[in-house]
C-alpha positions as CSV (number, residue, x, y, z in Angstrom):
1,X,-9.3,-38.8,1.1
2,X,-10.7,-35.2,1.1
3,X,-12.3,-34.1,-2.9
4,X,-11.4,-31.7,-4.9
5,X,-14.1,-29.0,-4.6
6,X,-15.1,-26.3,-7.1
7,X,-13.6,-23.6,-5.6
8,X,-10.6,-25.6,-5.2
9,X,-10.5,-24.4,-9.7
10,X,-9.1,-21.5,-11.1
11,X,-12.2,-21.1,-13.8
12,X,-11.4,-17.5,-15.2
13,X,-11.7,-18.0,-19.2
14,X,-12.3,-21.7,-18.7
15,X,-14.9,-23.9,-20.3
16,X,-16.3,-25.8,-16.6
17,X,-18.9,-28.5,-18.0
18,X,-21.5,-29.3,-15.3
19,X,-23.3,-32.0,-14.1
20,X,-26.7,-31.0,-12.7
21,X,-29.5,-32.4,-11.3
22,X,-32.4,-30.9,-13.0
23,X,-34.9,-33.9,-12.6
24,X,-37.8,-31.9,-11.9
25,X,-41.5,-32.7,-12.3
26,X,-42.9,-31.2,-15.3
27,X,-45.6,-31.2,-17.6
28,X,-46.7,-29.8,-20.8
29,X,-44.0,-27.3,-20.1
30,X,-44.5,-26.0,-16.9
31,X,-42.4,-26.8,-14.0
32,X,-43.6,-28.2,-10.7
33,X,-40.6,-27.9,-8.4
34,X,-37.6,-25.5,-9.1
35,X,-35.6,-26.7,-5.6
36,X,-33.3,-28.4,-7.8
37,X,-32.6,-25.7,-10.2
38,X,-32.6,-23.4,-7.4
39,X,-30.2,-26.2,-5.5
40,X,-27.5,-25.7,-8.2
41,X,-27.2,-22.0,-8.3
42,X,-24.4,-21.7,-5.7
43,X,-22.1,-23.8,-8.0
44,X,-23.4,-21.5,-11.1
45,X,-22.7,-18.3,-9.6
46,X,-19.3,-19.7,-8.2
47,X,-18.4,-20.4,-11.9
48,X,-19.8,-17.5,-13.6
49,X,-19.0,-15.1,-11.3
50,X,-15.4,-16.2,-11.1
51,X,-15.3,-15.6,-15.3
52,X,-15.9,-19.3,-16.0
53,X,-18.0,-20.5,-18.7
54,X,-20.6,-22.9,-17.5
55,X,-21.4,-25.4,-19.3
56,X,-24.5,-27.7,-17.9
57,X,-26.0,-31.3,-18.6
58,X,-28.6,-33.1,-17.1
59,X,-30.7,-35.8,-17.3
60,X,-34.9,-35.2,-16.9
61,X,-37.1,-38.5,-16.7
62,X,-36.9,-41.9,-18.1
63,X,-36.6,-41.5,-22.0
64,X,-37.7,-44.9,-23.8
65,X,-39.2,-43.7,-26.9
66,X,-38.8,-40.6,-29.4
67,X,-42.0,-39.0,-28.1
68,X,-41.1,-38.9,-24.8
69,X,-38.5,-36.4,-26.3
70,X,-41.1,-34.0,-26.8
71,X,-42.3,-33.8,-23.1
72,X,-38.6,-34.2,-21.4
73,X,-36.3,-31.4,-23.2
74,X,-34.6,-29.2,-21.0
75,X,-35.9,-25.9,-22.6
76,X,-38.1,-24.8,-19.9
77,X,-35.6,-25.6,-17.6
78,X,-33.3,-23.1,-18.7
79,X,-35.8,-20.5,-19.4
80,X,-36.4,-20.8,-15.6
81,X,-32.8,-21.2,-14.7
82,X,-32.4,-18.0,-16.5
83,X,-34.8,-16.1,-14.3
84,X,-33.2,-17.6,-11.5
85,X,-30.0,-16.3,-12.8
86,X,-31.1,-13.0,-14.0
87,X,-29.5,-13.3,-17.1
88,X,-29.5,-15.2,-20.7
89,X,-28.6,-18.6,-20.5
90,X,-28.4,-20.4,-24.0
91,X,-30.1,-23.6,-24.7
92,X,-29.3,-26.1,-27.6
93,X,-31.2,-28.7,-28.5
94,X,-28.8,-31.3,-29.0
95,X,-25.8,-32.5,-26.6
96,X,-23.6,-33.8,-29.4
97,X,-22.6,-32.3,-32.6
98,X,-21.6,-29.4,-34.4
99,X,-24.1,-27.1,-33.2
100,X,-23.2,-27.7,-29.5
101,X,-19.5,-27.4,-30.4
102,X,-20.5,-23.6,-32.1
103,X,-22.7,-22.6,-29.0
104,X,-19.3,-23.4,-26.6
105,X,-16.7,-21.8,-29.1
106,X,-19.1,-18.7,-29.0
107,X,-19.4,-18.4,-25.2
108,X,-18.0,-15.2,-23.2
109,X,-16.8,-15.6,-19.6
110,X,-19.3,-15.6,-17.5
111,X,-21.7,-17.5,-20.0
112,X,-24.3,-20.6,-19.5
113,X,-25.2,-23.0,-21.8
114,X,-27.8,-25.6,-20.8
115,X,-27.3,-28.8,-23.4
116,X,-30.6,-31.3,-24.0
117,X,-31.7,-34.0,-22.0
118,X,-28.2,-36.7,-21.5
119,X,-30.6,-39.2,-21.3
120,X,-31.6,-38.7,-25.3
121,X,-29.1,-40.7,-25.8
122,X,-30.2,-43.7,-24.7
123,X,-32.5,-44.2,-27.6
124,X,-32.1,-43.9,-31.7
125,X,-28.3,-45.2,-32.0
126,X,-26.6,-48.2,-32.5
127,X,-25.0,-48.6,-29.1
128,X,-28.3,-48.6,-27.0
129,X,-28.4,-46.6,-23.9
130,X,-25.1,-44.5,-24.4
131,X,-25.7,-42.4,-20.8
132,X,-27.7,-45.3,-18.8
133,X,-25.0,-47.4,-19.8
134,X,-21.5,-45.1,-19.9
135,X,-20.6,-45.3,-23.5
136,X,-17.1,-44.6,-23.0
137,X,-17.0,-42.7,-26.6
138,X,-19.8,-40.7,-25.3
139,X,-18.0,-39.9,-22.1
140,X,-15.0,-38.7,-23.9
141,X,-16.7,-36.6,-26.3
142,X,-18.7,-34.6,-23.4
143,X,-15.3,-34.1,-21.8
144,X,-13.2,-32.9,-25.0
145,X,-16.0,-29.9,-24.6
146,X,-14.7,-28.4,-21.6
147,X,-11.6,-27.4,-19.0
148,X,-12.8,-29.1,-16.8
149,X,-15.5,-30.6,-14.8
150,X,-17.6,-29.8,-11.8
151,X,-20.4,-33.2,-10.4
152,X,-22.9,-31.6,-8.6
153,X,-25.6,-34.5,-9.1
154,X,-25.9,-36.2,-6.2
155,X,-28.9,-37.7,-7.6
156,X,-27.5,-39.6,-9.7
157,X,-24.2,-40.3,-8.0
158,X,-25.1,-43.7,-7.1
159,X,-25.3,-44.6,-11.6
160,X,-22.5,-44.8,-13.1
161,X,-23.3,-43.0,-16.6
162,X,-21.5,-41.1,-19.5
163,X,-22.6,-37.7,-17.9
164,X,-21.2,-38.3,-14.3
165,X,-18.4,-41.1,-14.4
166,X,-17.9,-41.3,-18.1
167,X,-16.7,-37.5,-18.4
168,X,-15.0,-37.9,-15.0
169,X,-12.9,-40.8,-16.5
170,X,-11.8,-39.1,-19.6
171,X,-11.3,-36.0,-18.1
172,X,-8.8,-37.9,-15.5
173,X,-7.4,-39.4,-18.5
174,X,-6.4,-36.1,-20.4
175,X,-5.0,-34.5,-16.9
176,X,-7.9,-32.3,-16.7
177,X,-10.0,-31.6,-13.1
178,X,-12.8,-33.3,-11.8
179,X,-14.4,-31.4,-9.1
180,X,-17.7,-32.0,-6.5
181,X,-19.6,-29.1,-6.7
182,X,-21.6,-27.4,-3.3
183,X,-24.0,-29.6,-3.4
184,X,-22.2,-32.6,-3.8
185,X,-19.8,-31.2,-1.3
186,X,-22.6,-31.1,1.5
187,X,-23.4,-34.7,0.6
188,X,-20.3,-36.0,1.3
189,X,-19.8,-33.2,4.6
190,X,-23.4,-34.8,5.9
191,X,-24.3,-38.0,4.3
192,X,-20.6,-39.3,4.1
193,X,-18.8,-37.9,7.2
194,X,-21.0,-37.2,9.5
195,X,-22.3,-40.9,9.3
196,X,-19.0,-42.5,9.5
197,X,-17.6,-40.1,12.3
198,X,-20.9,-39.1,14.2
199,X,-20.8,-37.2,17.4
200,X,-22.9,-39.0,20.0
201,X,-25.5,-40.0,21.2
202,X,-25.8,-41.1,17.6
203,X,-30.0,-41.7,17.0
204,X,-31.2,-43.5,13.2
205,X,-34.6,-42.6,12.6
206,X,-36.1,-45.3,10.1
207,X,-39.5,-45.4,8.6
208,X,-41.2,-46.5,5.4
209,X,-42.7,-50.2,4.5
210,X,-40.4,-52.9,3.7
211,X,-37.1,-54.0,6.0
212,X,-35.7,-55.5,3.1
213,X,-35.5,-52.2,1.8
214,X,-33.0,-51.1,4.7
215,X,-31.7,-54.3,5.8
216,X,-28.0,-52.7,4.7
217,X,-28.4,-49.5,6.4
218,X,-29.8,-50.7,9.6
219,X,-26.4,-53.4,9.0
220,X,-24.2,-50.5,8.3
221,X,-25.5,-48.2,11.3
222,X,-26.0,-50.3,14.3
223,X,-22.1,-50.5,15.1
224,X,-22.3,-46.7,15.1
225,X,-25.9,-45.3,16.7
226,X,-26.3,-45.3,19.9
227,X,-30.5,-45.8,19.1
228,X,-32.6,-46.6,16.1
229,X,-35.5,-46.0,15.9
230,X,-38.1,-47.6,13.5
231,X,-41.8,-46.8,12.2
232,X,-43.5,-47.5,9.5
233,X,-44.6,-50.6,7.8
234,X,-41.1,-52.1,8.5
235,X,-41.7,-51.9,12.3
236,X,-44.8,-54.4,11.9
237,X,-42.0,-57.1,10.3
238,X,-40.0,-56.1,13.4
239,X,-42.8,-56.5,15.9
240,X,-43.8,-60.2,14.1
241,X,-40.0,-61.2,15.4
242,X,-41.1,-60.2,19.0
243,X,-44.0,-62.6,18.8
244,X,-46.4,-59.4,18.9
245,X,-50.0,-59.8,17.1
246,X,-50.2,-57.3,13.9
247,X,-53.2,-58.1,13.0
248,X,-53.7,-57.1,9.2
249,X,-50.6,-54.6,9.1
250,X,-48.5,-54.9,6.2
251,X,-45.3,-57.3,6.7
252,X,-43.2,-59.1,5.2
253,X,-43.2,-63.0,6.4
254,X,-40.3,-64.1,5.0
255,X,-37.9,-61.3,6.5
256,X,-39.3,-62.2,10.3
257,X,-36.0,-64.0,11.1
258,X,-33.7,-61.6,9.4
259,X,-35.4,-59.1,11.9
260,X,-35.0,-61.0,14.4
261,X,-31.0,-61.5,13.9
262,X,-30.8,-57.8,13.5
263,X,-32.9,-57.4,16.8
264,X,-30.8,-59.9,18.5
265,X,-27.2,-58.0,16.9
266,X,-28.3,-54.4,18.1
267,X,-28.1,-55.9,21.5
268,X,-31.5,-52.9,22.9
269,X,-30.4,-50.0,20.2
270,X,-33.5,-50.7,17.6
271,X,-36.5,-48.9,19.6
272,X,-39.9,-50.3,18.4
273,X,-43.5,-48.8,18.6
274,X,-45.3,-49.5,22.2
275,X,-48.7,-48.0,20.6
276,X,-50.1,-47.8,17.2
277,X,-52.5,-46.3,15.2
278,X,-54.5,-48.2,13.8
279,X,-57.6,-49.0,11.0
280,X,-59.5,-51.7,9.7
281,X,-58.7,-50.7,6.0
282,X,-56.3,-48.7,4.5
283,X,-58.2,-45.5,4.0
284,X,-57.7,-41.9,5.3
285,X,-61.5,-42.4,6.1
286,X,-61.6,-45.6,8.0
287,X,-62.2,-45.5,11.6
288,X,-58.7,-44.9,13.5
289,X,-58.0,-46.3,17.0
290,X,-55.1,-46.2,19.1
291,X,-54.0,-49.8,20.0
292,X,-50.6,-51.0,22.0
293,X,-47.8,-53.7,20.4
294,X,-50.5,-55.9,20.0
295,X,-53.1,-55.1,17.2
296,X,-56.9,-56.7,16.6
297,X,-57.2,-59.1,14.1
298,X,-59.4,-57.2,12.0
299,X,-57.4,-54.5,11.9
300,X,-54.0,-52.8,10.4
301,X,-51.3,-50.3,11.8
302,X,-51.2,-47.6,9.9
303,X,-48.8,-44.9,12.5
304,X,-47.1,-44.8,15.5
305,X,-49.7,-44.1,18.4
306,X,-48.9,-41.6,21.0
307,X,-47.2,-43.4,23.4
308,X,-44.4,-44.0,20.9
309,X,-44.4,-40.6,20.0
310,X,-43.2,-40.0,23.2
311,X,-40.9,-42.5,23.6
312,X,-38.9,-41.6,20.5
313,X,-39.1,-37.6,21.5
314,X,-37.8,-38.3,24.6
315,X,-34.4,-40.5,23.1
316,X,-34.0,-37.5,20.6
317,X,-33.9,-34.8,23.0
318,X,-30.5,-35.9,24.4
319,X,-29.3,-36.3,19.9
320,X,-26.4,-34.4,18.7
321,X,-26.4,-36.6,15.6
322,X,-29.8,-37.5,13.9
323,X,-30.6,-39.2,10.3
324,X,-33.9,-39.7,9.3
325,X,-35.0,-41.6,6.5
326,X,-38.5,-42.8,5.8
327,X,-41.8,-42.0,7.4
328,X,-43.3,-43.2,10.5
329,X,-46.7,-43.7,8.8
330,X,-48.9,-43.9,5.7
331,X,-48.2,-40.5,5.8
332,X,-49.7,-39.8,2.0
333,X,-53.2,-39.5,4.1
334,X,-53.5,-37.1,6.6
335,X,-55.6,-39.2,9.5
336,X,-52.5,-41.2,9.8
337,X,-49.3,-38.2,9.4
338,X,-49.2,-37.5,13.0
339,X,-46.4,-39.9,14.0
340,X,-44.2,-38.6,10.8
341,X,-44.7,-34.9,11.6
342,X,-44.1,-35.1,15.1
343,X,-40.6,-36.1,14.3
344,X,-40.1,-33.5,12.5
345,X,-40.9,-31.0,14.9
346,X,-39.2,-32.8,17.2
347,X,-35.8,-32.6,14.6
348,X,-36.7,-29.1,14.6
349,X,-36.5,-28.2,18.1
350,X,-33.0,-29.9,18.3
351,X,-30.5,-26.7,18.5
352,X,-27.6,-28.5,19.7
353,X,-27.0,-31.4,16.9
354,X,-26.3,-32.2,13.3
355,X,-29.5,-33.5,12.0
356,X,-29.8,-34.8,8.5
357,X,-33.0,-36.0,6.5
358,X,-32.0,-38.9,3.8
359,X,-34.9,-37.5,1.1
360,X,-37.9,-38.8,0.2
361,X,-41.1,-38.5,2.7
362,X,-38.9,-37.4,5.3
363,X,-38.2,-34.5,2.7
364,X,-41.8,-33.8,2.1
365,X,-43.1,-34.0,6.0
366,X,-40.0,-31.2,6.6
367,X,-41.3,-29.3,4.2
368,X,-44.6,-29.5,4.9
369,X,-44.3,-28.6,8.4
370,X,-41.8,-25.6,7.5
371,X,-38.9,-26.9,9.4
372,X,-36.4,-27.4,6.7
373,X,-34.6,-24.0,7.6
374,X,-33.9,-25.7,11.1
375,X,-32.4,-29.0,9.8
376,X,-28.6,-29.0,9.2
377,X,-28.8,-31.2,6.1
378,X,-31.9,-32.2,3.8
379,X,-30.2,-34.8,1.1
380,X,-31.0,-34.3,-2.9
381,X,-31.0,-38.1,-3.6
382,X,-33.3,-40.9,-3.3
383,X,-31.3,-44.0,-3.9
384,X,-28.1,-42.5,-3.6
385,X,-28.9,-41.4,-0.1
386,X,-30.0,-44.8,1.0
387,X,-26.8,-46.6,-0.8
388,X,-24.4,-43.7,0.6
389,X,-26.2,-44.6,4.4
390,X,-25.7,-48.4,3.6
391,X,-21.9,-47.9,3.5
392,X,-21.2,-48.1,-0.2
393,X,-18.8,-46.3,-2.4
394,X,-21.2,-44.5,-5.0
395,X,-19.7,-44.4,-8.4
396,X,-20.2,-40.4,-9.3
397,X,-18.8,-39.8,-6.2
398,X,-15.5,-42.1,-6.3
399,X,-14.9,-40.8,-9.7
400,X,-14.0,-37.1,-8.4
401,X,-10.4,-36.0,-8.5
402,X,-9.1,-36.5,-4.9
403,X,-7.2,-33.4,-3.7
């Protein structure tokens, strides 16, 4: 059933609290990596400019101790989010309390308040990790603040915490709204629909270094791609099931004959390397050689060769539906990226299809090569994008008021 979107809200002189994702690398202050500040904006300005009164909360890093308070507060975020905004945006340093309560009774329409760090609550109280772990008292109390309430944290939408379901639930409860915002909208548009209903040919692009890792989405997408293709460290697991030498490459021995049932149940849709790149040690520095399916003994595959390249170029030409998640490569050193970038570009040069990138390296090699303007759909989440491509029902996304 279709989810109740954030323009789907009358917000005019309403209090919208708002679940963002403003997990971003920082340190001693200064901010890495704005994308996901500058991610949210759309459902900001949609608020704001509509005379609602946004209202924003959001986790930043793993919080196990008091000091790790001192580097993970959300104050330089909003300082940011207020140059972004080109305007004040008020930031308290608490979530809970009388001093939030006065900084949302004082609010004009039109106004932003960023509240501290959700995930200060999962230290220094009696209940233990009152976010992590969905305090339902917690929950209610976030969602007495507001009108209602816009999740546009994909991020996190795989958790179910206070801040995502928690506020949901007890908004529900009190007949109040609970709205995806535009981010969380494209999610489900890409991630969700395009996955379950793809135009075909359908091609899965897989990469990274363990199958066990996406033994449930290669389960969940061989019914429905027409190819998958696989690189990486997992392929080596893959190619062990074919009886292939691998020489030194990194595998997993116990996962051989789950590899090959999933070989034998895609029936010719999982396309393997024919050539790899390949070192004796796992340096950007070692020497590099270009092997086929087979590799030396004494040495380890570390990319997709050439040949394979080619191979996987020439299946995506024909794409008009294309997820990509994981590298082809060690593609943290640059000797051994090739295989991962020329994906991308070849993504890139695909006019015709919808083409998604599930996060992570894949996110990083798009970047790097400039192409994310040319790719329909680059996801926000890590895990939530790889449990959302497995098939299953993500908590902070079922919790959303259907329409």
């Amino acid at each position: 059933m279709a989810k109740l979107i954030v323009s789907d809200l009358d917000v005019k002189d309403k209090k919208v609290l708002v679940r963002v994702d403003f997990n971003v690398p920082i340190k001693d202050g200064v901010i890495g990596d704005d994308n996901r500040i500058v991610a949210a904006l759309p459902t900001i300005n949609y608020i704001i400019d509509n005379g609602g009164k946004a209202i924003l909360l959001s986790h930043l890093g793993r919080v196990k101790t008091a000091d790790d308070k001192k580097e993970l507060s959300l104050k330089p975020i909003a300082e940011r989010l207020s140059e972004l905004l080109k305007k004040p945006v008020t930031f308290v340093p608490e979530n809970e309390g009388q001093e939030v309560e006065n900084a949302i009774n004082n609010m004009q329409d039109g106004d932003v308040v960023v509240l501290e760090n959700t995930r200060f609550q999962d230290i220094d109280n009696d209940f233990g990790k009152r976010e992590s772990k969905n305090d339902p008292t917690l929950g209610e109390y976030w969602a007495s603040l507001g009108d209602m309430y816009v999740n546009d944290a994909f991020g996190t939408a795989h958790r179910s915490h206070a801040s995502n379901v928690g506020i949901a639930e007890a908004m529900k409860k009190a007949g109040k709204p609970a709205a995806a915002g535009y981010l969380m909208e494209k999610e489900i548009k890409f991630l969700g629909d395009a996955v379950a209903n793809p135009v075909h040919p359908f091609v899965t692009i897989l990469g990274g270094a363990k199958v066990s890792d996406k033994i449930d989405v290669i389960t969940n997408l061989i019914p429905k791609s027409d190819h998958i293709l696989i690189g990486g460290g997992m392929a080596y697991t893959f190619l062990a099931a074919q009886g292939h030498n691998i020489g030194k490459s990194l595998f997993e021995p116990d996962k051989v004959d789950l590899a090959k049932q999933l070989l034998n149940d895609a029936d010719g849709k999982i396309v393997l390397p024919v050539d790899n790149l390949a070192a004796t040690e796992f340096s950007n520095d070692a020497a590099r050689e270009v092997v086929g399916d087979d590799i030396p003994d004494n040495m380890m595959g570390l990319d997709i060769g050439p040949k394979s390249v080619e191979k996987f170029k020439d299946i995506l030409k024909d794409a008009k539906t294309v997820v990509w998640n994981g590298p082809m490569g060690a593609f943290e050193m640059p000797n051994f990226a090739e295989g991962t970038l020329e994906v991308g570009k070849s993504l890139a040069e695909l006019t015709d299809a919808t083409t998604i990138i599930g996060g992570g390296d894949s996110t990083a090699a798009a970047k790097q090569l400039g192409i994310a303007p040319k790719i329909t759909h680059i996801s926000t989440g890590g895990g939530a994008s790889l449990e959302y491509l497995e098939g299953k029902e993500l908590p902070g996304i079922v919790c959303i008021s259907d329409k």
